[in-house]
C-alpha positions, -999 to 999 in steps of 0.1 A, spaced: 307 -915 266 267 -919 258 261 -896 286 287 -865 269 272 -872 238 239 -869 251 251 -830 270 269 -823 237 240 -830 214 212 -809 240 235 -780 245 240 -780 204 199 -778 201 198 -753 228 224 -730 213 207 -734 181 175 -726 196 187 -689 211 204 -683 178 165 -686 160 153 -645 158 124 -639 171 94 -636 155 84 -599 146 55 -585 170 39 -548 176 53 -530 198 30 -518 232 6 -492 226 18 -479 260 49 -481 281 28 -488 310 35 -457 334 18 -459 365 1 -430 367 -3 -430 323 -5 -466 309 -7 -453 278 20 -427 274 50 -435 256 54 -464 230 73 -498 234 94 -519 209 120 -488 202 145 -464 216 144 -426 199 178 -415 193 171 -379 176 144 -362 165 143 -338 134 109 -319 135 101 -292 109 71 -268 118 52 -243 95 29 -225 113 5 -196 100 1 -165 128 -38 -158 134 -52 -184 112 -29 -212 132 -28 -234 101 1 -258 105 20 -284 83 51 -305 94 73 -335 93 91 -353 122 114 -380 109 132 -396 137 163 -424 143 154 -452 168 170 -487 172 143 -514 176 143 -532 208 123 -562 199 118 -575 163 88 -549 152 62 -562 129 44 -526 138 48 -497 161 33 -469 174 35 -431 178 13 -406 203 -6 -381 181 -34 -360 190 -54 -336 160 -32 -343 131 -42 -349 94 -11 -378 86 -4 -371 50 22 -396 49 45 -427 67 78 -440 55 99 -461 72 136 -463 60 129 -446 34 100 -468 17 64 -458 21 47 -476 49 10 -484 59 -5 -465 90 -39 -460 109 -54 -437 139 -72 -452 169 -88 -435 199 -62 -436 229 -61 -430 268 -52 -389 261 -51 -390 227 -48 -410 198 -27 -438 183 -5 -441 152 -1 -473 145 29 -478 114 33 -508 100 62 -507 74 64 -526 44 88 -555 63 93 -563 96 122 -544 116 146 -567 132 156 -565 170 187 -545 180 185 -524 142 186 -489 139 158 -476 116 143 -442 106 106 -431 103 93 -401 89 56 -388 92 44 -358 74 11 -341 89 -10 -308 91 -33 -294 112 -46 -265 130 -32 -250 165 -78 -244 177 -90 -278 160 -106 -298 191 -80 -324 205 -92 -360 223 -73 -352 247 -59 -318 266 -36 -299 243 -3 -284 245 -9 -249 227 -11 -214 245 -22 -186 223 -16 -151 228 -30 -123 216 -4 -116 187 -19 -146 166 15 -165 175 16 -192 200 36 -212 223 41 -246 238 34 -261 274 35 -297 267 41 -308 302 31 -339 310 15 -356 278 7 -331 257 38 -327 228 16 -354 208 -5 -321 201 21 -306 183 34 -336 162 36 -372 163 59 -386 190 71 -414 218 60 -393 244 71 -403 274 105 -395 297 120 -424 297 126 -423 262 147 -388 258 165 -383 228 183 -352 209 165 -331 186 166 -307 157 138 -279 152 136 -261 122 104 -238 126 92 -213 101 80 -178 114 71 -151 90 80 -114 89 77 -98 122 69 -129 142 106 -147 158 105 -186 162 118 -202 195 130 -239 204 152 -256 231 184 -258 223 209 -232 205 202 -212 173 219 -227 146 207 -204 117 174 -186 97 173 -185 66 139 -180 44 120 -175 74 132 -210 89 148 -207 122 166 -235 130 179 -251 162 195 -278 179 191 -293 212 222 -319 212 218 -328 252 189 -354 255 154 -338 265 124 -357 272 93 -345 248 72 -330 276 97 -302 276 97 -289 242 93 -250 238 86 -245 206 72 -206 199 58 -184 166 54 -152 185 56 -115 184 88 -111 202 126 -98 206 154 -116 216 177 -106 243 212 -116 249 237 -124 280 263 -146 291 262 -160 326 291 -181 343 316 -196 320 306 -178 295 272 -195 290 255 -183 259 221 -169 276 191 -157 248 158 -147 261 129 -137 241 105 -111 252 69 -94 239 80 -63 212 78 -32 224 87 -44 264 117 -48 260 129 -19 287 105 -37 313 123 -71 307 156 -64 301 166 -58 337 146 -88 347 163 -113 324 196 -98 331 192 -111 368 192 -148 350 232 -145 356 235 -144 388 206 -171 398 228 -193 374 257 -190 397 238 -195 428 227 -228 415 258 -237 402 274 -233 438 248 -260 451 245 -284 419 277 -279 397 280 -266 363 250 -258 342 236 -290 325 228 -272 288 247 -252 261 222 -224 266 198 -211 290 170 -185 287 132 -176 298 106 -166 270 79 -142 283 48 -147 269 16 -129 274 -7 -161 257 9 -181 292 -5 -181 330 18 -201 344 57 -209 345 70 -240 327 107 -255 329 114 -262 290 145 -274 287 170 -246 281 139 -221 275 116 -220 306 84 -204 297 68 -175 319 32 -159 319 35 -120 317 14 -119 352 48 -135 371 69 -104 365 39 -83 388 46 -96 419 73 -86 439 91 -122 440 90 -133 408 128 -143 414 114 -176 435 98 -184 406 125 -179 383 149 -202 407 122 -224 407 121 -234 369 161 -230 367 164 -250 391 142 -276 372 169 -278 346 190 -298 369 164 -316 388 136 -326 358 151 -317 325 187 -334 330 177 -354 351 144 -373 346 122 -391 360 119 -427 352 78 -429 353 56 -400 363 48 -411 398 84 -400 406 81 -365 396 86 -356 430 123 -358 421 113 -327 399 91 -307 422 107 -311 456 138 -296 450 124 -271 429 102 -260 458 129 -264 485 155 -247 470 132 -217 454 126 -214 492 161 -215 501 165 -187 481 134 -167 490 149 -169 528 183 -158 516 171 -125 501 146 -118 530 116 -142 524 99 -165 547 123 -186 569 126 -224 552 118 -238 592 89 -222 590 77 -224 557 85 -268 562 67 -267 597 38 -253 575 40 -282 552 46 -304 576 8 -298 594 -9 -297 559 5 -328 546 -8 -357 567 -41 -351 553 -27 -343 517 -14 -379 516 -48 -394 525 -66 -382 498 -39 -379 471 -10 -403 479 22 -396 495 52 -379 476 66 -410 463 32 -423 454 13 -397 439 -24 -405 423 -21 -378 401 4 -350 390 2 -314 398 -3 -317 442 5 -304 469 25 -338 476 45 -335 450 54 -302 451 60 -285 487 56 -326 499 85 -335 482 105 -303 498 96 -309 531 107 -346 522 142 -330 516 139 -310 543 136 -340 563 166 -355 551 192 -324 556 178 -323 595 187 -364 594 220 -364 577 237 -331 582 241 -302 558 273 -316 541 261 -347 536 228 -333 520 247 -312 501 266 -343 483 238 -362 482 218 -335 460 251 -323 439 263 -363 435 226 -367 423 224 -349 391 260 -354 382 256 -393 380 225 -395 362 230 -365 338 213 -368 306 193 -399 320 162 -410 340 165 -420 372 138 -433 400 126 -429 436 139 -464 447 175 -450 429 175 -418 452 167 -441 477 198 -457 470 216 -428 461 211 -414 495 224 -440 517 252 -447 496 264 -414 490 263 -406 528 273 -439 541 241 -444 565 225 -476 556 196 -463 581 186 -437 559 171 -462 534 138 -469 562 138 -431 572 133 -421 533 109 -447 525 89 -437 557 87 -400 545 79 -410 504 57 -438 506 40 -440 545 2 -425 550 14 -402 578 43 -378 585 73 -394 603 81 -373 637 109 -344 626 125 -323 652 113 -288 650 77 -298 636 
């Protein structure tokens, strides 16, 4: 009977022990990414974000607010926020003021808040920060603004730079919903992910009510006209162009239809409420914002600037609904943006995919020496990532058939919709979905090994 007692009595102290909260503690400066310690902030889960944005045209003065919903995953005695070239007027935390400080950080700077009492574990809370700034003030780190030459601007946050527009967890893995409400004054239009949900007073507001990571915000104040279509299934589509092109444009964005349905024939239904490109002469380059990709004028010049346009639409599947868990996986993002831009560049007369892969294939050995292999990249933005991870696709349609690629990729972004998902899950995925256990080895040959795996036809 001693002996029960004795169990009785320890399991009594050690239930009482687990029920004793746990003692408040900041939250990680940095979520620990492996190729961006510092990115992102630990302690809490963003929920939505509600951002307001005044910005000035020409002078690019700006003042704001973000106040955001989170639930706290550890008890909080203080967390932080990525910022970079903000003035922080003021912190509140459920709705009581709440101390704060800047510190230097890896690509930017800190916000440390530290609210007037602690924040327990599992809680929902609410934070807002107000802030101003200006769009050409020097950053710490690289920023996220693109000027043009109507005094407007527009945002190319990808891959740490939203801090630069206002004060955020900014990091993929913690995606959340959002609400815009951007201020644009006469003749300028405001654009942001998501659908239009009014304007009034010069405010243009939106909503983006699918989760989007903060890297792909596309927030605008330009000199520009919107342009409206529908693709399949009656799919709102908006575009916004320079003024004064819109006859050059209109025929291009109207082609944003059909591409739509191509995809949708390999991937399944469009992952958004809305889709669209903004043209913008202040942009080089072509960016997959969520819902908005963002094009540079010089695109529309070359004769294929359709690949280019499947390329970031097809991002929306592969990237902006589905994320990756940690940068070094943003193969996931790239490689099938390459390889099926490709597929469609050989359907409509382009280069043959055989031999654009058995290109890749003789360039990439000495790619991964220097700069990783696709599922280890040591830095984003190569050629690992991008025609690397096709070729790695490539790879596995020649391995498991054409059917069974073709489930693996459409099963793919249907399971982890609105999420964030991982090399070692695609890994997974793969086998799984086409019952070969064996194709667990041949994958992690082609993403992690230092040299090419043999592949018949290269």
């Amino acid at each position: 009977m001693k002996r029960k007692f004795a169990l009785l009595a320890i399991a009594a102290l050690l239930s009482t022990a687990a029920a004793v909260p746990a003692e408040p503690s900041p939250g990680s400066p940095g979520l620990g990414d492996p190729l961006f310690p510092t990115l992102g902030n630990g302690g809490y889960d963003v929920r939505h974000y509600d951002v307001s944005f005044d910005f000035t045209p020409v002078t690019y003065d700006f003042s704001g607010s973000v106040r955001f919903t989170a639930k706290a995953t550890q008890a909080l005695s203080a967390f932080n926020l990525d910022t970079d070239g903000h003035t922080i007027d003021a912190v509140t935390v459920n709705g009581g003021p709440a101390t704060w400080s800047l510190s230097p950080g890896q690509s930017g700077q800190e916000l440390t808040v530290t609210p007037a009492a602690p924040l327990p574990e599992h809680v929902p809370f609410e934070a807002e920060i107000r802030f101003h700034g200006n769009g050409k003030a020097p950053r710490a780190g690289l920023t996220g603004w693109r000027f043009g030459p109507d005094g407007g601007f527009a945002a190319a946050a990808q891959s740490s730079r939203a801090d630069t527009f206002f004060p955020v967890n900014d990091h993929p893995s913690d995606k959340a919903t959002w609400t815009f409400r951007v201020t644009a004054p006469e003749g300028y239009v405001a654009t942001a992910n998501g659908e239009l949900r009014g304007r009034r007073g010069g405010v243009w507001t939106f909503e983006e009510r699918e989760p989007m990571a903060s890297e792909l915000i596309g927030i605008a104040v330009v000199k520009g006209t919107y342009l409206y279509g529908e693709g399949p299934h009656a799919l709102p589509l908006r575009h916004v162009v320079p003024q004064g092109q819109e006859a050059r444009y209109a025929p291009i964005v109207a082609e944003t239809a059909g591409q739509i349905a191509w995809a949708e024939a390999r991937f399944g239904r469009f992952p958004f409420s809305t889709y669209g490109i903004h043209v913008y002469p202040g942009y080089s380059d072509a960016l997959e914002n969520q819902t908005l990709s963002l094009f540079g004028t010089g695109w529309f010049d070359r004769p294929a600037y359709s690949n280019t346009m499947v390329h970031e639409l097809v991002h929306q599947w592969f990237g902006d609904s589905v994320t990756p868990a940690t940068w070094q996986d943003a193969w996931l993002n790239e490689g099938p943006a390459v390889y099926y831009a490709a597929l469609w560049a050989e359907e409509h007369g382009g280069q043959s995919m055989t031999d654009r892969m058995r290109g890749v294939y003789a360039k990439l050995d000495q790619v991964r020496a220097v700069d990783g292999p696709p599922g280890r990249p040591k830095a984003l933005g190569g050629y690992n990532i991008y025609d690397g991870g096709a070729l790695v696709l490539h790879a596995l349609r020649t391995e498991a058939g054409d059917a069974a690629f073709d489930r693996i990729m459409r099963r793919w972004v249907q399971r982890h919709k609105d999420g964030n998902a991982s090399t070692e899950d695609f890994i997974a995925h793969a086998a799984g979905t086409a019952h070969r256990p064996d194709l667990d080895g041949f994958l992690r040959a082609w993403l992690y090994g230092a040299q090419n795996p043999p592949l018949e036809g290269m």
